[in-house]
C-alpha positions in Angstrom: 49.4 -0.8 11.6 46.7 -1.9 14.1 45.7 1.3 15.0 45.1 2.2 10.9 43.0 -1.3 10.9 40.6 0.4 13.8 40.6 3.0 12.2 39.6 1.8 8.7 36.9 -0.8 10.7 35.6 2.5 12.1 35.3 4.5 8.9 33.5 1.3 7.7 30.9 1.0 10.5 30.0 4.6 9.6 29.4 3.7 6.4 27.2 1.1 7.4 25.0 2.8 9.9 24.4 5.2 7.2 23.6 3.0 4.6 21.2 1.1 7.1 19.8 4.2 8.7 18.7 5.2 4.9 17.1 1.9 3.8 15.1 1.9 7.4 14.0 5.7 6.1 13.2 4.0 2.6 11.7 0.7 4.1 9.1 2.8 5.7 8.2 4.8 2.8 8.0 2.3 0.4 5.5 0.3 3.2 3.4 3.5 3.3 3.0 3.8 -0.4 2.2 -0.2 -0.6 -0.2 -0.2 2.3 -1.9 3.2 0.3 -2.0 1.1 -3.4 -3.3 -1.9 -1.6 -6.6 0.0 -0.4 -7.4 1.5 -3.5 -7.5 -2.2 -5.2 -9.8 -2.7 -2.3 -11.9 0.6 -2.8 -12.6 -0.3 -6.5 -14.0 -3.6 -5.3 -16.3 -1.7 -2.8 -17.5 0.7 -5.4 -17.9 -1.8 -8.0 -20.4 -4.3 -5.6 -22.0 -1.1 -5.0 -22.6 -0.2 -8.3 -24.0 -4.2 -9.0 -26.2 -4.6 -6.2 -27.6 -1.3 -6.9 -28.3 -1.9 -10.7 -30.2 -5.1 -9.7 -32.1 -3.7 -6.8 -33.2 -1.1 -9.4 -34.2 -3.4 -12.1 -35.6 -6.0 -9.8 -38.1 -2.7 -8.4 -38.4 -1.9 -12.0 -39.2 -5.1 -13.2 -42.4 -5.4 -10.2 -43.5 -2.1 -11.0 -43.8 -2.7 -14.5 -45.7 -6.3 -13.4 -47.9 -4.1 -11.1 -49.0 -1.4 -13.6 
């Protein structure tokens, strides 16, 4: 009886390890794809500022060169 208890505790254990080696697989995926959906929130903002400070840098030029001719 012991020795089926061991046994069953060791059949259980291997079910564990897999189940944890997968989620540590899944864990580092899933941080991957976060890490790549996080810059892209980012690299609208970038482009965005961009695009602002450049459409009042070109109507603050336009603006003096229509003041200057």
């Amino acid at each position: 009886m012991a020795e089926r208890t061991v046994t069953e505790i060791l059949e259980a254990l291997a079910r564990i390890e897999t189940n944890v080696k997968t989620i540590a697989e899944n864990g580092a995926d899933h941080e991957a794809r976060l890490r790549l959906l996080e810059q892209k929130s980012g690299k609208r903002w970038e482009s965005l500022s961009l695009a602002a400070i450049t459409a009042a840098l070109v109507g603050l030029v336009g603006f003096a060169m229509g003041k200057l001719f």
